[in-house]
HTML snippet that shows the backbone in 3Dmol.js (N, CA, C, O; Angstrom):
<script src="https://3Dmol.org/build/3Dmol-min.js"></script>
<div id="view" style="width:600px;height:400px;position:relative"></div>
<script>
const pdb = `
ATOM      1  N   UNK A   1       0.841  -1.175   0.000  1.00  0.00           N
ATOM      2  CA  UNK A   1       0.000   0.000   0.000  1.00  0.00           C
ATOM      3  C   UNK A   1       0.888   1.242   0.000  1.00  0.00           C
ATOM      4  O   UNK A   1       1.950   1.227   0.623  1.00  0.00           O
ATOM      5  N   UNK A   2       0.531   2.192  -0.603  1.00  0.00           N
ATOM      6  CA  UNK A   2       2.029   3.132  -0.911  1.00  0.00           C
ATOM      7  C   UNK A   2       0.843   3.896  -0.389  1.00  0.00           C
ATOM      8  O   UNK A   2      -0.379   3.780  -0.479  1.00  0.00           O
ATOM      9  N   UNK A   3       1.772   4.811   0.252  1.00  0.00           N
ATOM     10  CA  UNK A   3       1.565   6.002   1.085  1.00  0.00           C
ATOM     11  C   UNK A   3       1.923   7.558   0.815  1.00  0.00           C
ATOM     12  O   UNK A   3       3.063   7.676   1.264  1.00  0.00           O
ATOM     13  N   UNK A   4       1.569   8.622   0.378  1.00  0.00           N
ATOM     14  CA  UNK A   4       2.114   9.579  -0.273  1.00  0.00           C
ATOM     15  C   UNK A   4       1.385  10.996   0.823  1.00  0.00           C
ATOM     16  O   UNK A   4       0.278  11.397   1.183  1.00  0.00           O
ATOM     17  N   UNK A   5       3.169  11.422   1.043  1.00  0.00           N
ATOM     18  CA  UNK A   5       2.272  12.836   1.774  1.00  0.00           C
ATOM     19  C   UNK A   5       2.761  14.069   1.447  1.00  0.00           C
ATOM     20  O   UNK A   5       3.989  14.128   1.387  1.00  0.00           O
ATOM     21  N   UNK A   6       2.164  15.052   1.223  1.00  0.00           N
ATOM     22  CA  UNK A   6       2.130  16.034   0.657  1.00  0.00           C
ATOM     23  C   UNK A   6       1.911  17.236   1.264  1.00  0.00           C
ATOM     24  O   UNK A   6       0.761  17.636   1.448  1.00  0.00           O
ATOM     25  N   UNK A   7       3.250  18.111   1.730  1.00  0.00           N
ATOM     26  CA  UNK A   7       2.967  18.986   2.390  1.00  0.00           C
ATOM     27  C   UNK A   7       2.604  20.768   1.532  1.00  0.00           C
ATOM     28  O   UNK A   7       3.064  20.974   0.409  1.00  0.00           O
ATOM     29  N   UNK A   8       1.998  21.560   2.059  1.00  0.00           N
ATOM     30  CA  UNK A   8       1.243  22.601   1.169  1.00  0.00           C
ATOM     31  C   UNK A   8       0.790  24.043   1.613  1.00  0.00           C
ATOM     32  O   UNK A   8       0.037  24.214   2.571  1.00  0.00           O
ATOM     33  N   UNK A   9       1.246  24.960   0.929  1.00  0.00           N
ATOM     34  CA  UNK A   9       0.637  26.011   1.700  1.00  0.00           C
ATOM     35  C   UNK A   9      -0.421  25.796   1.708  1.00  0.00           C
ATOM     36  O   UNK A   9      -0.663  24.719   1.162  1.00  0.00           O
ATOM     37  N   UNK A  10      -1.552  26.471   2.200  1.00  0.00           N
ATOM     38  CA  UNK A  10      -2.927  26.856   2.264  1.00  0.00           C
ATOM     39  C   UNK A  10      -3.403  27.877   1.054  1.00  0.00           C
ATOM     40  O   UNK A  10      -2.605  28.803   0.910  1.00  0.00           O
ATOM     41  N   UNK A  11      -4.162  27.896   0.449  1.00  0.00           N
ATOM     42  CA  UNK A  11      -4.781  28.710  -0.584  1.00  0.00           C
ATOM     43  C   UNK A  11      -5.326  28.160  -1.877  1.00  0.00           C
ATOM     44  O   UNK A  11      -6.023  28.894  -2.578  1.00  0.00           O
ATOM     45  N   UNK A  12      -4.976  26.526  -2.366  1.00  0.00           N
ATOM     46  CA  UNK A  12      -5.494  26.024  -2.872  1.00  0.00           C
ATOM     47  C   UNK A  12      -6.834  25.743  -3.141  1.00  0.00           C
ATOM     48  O   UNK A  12      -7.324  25.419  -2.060  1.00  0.00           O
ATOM     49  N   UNK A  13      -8.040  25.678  -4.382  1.00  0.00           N
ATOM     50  CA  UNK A  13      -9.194  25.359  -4.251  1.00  0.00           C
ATOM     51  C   UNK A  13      -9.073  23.815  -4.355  1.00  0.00           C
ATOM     52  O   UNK A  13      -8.208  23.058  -4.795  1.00  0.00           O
ATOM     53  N   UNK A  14     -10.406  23.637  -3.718  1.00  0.00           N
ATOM     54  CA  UNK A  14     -11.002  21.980  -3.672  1.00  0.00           C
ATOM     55  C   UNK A  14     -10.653  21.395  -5.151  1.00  0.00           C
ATOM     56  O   UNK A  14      -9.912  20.419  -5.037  1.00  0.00           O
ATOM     57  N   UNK A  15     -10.931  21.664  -6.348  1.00  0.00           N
ATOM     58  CA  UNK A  15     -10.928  21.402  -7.136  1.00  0.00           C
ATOM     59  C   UNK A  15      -9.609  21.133  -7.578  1.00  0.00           C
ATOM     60  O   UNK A  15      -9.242  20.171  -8.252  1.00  0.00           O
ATOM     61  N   UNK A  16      -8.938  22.059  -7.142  1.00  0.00           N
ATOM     62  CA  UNK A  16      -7.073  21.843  -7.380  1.00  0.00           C
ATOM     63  C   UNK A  16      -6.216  20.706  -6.598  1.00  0.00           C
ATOM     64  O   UNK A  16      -5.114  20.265  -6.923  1.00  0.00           O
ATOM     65  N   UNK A  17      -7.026  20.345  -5.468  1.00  0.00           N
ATOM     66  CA  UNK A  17      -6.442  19.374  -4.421  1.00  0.00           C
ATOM     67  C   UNK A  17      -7.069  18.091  -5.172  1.00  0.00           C
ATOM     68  O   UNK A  17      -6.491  17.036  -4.909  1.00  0.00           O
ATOM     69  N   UNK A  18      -8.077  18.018  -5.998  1.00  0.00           N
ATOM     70  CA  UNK A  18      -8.789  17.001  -6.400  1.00  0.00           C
ATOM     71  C   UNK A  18      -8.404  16.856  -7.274  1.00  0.00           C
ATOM     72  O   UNK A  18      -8.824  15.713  -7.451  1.00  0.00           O
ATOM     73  N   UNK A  19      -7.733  17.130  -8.338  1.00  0.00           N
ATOM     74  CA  UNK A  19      -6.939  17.212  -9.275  1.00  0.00           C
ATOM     75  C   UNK A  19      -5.669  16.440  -9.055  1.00  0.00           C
ATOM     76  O   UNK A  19      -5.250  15.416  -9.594  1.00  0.00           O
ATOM     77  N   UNK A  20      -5.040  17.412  -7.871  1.00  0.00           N
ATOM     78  CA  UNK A  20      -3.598  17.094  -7.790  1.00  0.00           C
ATOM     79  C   UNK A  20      -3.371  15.413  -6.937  1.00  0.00           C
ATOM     80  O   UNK A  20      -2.340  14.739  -6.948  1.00  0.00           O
ATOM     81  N   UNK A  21      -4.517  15.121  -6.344  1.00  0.00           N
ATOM     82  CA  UNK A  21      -4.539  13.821  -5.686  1.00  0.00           C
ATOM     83  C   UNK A  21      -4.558  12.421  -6.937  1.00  0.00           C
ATOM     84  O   UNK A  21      -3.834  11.466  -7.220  1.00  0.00           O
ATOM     85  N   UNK A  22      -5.775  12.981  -7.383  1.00  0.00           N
ATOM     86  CA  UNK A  22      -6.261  12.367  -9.077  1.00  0.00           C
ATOM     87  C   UNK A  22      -4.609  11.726  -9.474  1.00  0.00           C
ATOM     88  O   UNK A  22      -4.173  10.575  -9.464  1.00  0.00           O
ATOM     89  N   UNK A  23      -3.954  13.085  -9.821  1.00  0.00           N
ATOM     90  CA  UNK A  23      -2.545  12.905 -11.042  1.00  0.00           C
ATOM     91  C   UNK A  23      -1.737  12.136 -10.404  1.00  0.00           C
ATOM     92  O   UNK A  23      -1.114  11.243 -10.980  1.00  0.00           O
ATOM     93  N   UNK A  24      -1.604  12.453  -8.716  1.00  0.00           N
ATOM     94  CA  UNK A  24      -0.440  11.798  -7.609  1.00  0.00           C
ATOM     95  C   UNK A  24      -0.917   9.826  -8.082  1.00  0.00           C
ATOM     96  O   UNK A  24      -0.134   9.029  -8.599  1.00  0.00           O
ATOM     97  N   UNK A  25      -2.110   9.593  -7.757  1.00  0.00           N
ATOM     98  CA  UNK A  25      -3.067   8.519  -7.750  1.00  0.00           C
ATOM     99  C   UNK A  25      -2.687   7.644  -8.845  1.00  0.00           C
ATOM    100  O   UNK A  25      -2.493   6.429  -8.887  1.00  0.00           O
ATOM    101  N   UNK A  26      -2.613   8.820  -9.970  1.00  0.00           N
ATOM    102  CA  UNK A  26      -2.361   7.919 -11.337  1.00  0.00           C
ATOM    103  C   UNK A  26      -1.081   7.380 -11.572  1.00  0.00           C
ATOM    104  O   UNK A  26      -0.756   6.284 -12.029  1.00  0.00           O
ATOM    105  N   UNK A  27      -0.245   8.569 -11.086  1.00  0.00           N
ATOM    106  CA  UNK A  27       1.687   8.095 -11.387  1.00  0.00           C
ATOM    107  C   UNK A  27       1.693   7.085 -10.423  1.00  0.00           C
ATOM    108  O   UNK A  27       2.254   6.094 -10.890  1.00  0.00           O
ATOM    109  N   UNK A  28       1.231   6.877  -9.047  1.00  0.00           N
ATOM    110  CA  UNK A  28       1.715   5.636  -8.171  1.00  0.00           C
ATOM    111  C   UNK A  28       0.907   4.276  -8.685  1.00  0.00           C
ATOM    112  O   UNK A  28       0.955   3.146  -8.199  1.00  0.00           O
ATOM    113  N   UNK A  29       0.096   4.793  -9.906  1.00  0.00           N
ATOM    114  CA  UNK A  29       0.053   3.301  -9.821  1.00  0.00           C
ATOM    115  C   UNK A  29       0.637   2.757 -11.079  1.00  0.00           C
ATOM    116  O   UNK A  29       0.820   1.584 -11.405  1.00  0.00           O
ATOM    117  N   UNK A  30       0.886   3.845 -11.701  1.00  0.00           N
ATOM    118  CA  UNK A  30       1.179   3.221 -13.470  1.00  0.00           C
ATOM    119  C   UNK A  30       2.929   2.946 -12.950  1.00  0.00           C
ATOM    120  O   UNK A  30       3.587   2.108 -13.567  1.00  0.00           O
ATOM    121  N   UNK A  31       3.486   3.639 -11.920  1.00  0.00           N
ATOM    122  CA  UNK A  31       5.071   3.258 -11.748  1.00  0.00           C
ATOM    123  C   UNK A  31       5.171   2.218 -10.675  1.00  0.00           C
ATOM    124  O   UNK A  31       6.329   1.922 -10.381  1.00  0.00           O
ATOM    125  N   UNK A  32       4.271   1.631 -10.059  1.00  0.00           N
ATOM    126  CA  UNK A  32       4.330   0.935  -9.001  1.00  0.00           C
ATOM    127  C   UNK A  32       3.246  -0.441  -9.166  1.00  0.00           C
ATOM    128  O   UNK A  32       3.072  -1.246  -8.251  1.00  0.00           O
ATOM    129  N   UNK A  33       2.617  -0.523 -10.419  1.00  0.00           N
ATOM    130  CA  UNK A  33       1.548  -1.515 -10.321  1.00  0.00           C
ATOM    131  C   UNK A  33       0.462  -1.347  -9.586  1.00  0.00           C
ATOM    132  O   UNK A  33      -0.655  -1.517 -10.076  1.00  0.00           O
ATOM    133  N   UNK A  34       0.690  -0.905  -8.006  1.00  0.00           N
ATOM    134  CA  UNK A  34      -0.334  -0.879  -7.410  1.00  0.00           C
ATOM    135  C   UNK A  34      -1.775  -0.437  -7.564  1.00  0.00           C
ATOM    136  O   UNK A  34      -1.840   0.399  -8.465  1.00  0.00           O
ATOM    137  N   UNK A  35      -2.886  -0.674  -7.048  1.00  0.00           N
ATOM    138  CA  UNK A  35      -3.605  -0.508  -7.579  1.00  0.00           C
ATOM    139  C   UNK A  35      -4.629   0.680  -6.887  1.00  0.00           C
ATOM    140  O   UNK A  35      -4.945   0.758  -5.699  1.00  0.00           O
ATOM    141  N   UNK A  36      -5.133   1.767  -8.244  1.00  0.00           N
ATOM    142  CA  UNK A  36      -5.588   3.296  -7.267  1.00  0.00           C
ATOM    143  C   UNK A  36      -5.975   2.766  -5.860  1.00  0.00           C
ATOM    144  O   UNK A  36      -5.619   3.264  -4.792  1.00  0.00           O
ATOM    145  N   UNK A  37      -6.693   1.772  -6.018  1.00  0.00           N
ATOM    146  CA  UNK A  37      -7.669   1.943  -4.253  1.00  0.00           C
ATOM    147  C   UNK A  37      -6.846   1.029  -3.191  1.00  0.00           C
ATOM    148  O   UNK A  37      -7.431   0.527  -2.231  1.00  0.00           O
ATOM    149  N   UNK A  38      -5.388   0.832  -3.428  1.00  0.00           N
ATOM    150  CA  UNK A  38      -5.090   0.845  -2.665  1.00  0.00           C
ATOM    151  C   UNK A  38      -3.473   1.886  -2.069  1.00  0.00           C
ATOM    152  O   UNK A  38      -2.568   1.629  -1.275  1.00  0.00           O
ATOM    153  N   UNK A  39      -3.827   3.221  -3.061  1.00  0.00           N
ATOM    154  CA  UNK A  39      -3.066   4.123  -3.235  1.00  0.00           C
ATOM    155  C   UNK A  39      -3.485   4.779  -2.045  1.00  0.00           C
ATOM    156  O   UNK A  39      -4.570   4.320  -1.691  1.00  0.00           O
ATOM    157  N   UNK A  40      -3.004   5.791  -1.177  1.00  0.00           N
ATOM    158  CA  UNK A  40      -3.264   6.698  -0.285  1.00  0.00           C
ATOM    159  C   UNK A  40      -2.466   8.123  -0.466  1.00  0.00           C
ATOM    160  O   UNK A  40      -1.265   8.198  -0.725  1.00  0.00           O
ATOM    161  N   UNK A  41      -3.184   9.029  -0.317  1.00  0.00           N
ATOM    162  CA  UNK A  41      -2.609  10.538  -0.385  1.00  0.00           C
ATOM    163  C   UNK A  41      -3.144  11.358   0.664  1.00  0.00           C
ATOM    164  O   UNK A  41      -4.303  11.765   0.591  1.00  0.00           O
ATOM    165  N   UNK A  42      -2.169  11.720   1.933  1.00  0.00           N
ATOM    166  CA  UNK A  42      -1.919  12.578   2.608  1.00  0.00           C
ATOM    167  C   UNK A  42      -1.776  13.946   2.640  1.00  0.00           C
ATOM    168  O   UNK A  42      -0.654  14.330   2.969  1.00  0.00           O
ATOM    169  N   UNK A  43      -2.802  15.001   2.328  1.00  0.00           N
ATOM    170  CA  UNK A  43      -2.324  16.213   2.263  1.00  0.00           C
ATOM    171  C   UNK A  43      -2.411  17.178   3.340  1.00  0.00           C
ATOM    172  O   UNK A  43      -3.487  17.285   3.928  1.00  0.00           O
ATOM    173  N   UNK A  44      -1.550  17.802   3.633  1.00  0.00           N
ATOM    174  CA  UNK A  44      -0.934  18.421   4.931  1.00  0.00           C
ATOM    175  C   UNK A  44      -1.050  19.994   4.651  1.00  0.00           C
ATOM    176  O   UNK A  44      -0.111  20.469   4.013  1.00  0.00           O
ATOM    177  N   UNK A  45      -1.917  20.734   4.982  1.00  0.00           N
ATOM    178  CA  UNK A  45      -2.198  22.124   4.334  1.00  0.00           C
ATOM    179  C   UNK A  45      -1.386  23.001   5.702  1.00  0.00           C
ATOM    180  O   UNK A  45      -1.745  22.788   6.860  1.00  0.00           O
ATOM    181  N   UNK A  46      -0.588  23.705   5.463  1.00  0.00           N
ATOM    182  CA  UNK A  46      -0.144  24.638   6.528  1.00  0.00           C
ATOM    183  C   UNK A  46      -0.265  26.106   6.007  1.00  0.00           C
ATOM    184  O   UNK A  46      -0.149  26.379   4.812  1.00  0.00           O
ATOM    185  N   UNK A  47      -0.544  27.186   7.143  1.00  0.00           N
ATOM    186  CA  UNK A  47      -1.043  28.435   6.727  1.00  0.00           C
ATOM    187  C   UNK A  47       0.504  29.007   6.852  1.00  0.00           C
ATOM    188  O   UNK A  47       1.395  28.744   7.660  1.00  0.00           O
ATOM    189  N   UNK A  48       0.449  29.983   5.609  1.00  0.00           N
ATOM    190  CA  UNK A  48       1.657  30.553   5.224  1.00  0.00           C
ATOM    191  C   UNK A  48       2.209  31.459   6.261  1.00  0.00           C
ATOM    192  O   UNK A  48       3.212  32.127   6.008  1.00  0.00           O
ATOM    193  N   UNK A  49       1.411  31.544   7.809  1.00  0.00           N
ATOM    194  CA  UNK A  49       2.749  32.197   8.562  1.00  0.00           C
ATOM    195  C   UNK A  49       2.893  31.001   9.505  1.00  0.00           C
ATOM    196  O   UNK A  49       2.796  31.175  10.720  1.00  0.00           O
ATOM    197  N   UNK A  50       3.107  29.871   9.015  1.00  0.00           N
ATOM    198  CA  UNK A  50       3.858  28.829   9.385  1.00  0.00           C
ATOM    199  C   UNK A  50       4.768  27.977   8.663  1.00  0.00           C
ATOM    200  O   UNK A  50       5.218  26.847   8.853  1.00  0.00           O
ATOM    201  N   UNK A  51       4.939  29.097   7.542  1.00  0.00           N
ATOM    202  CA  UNK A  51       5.599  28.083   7.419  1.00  0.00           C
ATOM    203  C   UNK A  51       6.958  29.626   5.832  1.00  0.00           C
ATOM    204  O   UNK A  51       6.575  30.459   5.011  1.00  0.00           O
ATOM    205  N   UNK A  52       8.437  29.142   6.271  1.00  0.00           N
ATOM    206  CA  UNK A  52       9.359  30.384   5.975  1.00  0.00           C
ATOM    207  C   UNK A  52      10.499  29.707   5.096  1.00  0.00           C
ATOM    208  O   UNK A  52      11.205  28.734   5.361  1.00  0.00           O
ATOM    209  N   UNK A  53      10.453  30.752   3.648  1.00  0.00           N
ATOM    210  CA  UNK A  53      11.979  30.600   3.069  1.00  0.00           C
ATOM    211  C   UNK A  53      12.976  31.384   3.292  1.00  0.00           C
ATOM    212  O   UNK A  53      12.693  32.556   3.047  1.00  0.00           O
ATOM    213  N   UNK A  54      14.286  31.176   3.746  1.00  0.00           N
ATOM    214  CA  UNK A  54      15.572  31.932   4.047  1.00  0.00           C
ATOM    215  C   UNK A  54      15.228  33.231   4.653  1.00  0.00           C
ATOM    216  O   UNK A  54      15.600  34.365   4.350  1.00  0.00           O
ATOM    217  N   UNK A  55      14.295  32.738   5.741  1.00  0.00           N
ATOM    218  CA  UNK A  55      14.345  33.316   7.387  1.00  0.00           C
ATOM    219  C   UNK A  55      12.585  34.453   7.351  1.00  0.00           C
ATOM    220  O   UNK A  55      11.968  35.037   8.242  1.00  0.00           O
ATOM    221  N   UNK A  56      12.350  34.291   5.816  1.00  0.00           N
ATOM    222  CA  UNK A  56      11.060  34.787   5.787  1.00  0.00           C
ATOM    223  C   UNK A  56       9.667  34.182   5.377  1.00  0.00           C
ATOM    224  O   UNK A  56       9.299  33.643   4.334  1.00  0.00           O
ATOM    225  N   UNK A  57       8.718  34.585   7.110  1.00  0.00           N
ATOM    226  CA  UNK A  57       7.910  33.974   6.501  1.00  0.00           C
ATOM    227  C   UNK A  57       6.653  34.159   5.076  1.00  0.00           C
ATOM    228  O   UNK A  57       6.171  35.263   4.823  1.00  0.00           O
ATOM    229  N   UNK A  58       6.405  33.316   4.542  1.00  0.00           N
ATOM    230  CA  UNK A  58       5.255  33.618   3.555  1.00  0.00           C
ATOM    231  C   UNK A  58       4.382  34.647   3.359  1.00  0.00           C
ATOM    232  O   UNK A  58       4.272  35.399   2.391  1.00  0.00           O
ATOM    233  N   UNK A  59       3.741  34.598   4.433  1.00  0.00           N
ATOM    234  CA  UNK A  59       2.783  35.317   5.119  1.00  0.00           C
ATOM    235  C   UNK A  59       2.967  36.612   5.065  1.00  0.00           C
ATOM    236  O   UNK A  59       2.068  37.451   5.127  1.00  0.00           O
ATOM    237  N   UNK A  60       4.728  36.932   4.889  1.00  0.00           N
ATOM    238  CA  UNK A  60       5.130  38.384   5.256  1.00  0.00           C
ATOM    239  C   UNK A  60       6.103  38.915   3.661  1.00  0.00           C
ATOM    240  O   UNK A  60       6.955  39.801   3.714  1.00  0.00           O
ATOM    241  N   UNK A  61       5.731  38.138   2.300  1.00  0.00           N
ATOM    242  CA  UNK A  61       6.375  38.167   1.441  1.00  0.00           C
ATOM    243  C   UNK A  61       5.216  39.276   0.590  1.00  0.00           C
ATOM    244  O   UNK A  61       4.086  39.532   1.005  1.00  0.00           O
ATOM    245  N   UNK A  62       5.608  39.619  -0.206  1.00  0.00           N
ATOM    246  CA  UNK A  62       5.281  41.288  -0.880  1.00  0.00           C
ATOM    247  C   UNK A  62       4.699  40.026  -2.259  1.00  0.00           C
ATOM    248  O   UNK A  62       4.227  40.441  -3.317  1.00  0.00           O
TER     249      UNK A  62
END
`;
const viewer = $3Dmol.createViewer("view");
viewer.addModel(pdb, "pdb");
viewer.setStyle({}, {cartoon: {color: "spectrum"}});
viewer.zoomTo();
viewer.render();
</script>
């Protein structure tokens, strides 16, 4: 059972996460055999003042 987690800012629509699970779904199984339903995708949404590139956070980017 392959396990896939996916960490993310926050701001994405439903439709884009449903998408991007969809495409994740499809590559693990066409490179791995496995089969979609027993594929899993983890997505981990964090709000952009939690999360900082080279000492700045997101949240605080122009």
């Amino acid at each position: 059972m392959p396990i896939v987690n996916i960490d993310l800012i926050e701001g994405r629509s439903q439709e884009q996460l449903k998408n991007l699970v969809k495409d994740v779904t499809d590559a693990v199984t066409k490179n791995t055999g496995a089969p979609a339903e027993h594929v899993h995708v983890i997505l981990k949404e964090m709000a952009k003042n939690r999360y900082s590139v080279g000492g700045v956070l997101k949240s605080d980017e122009k």
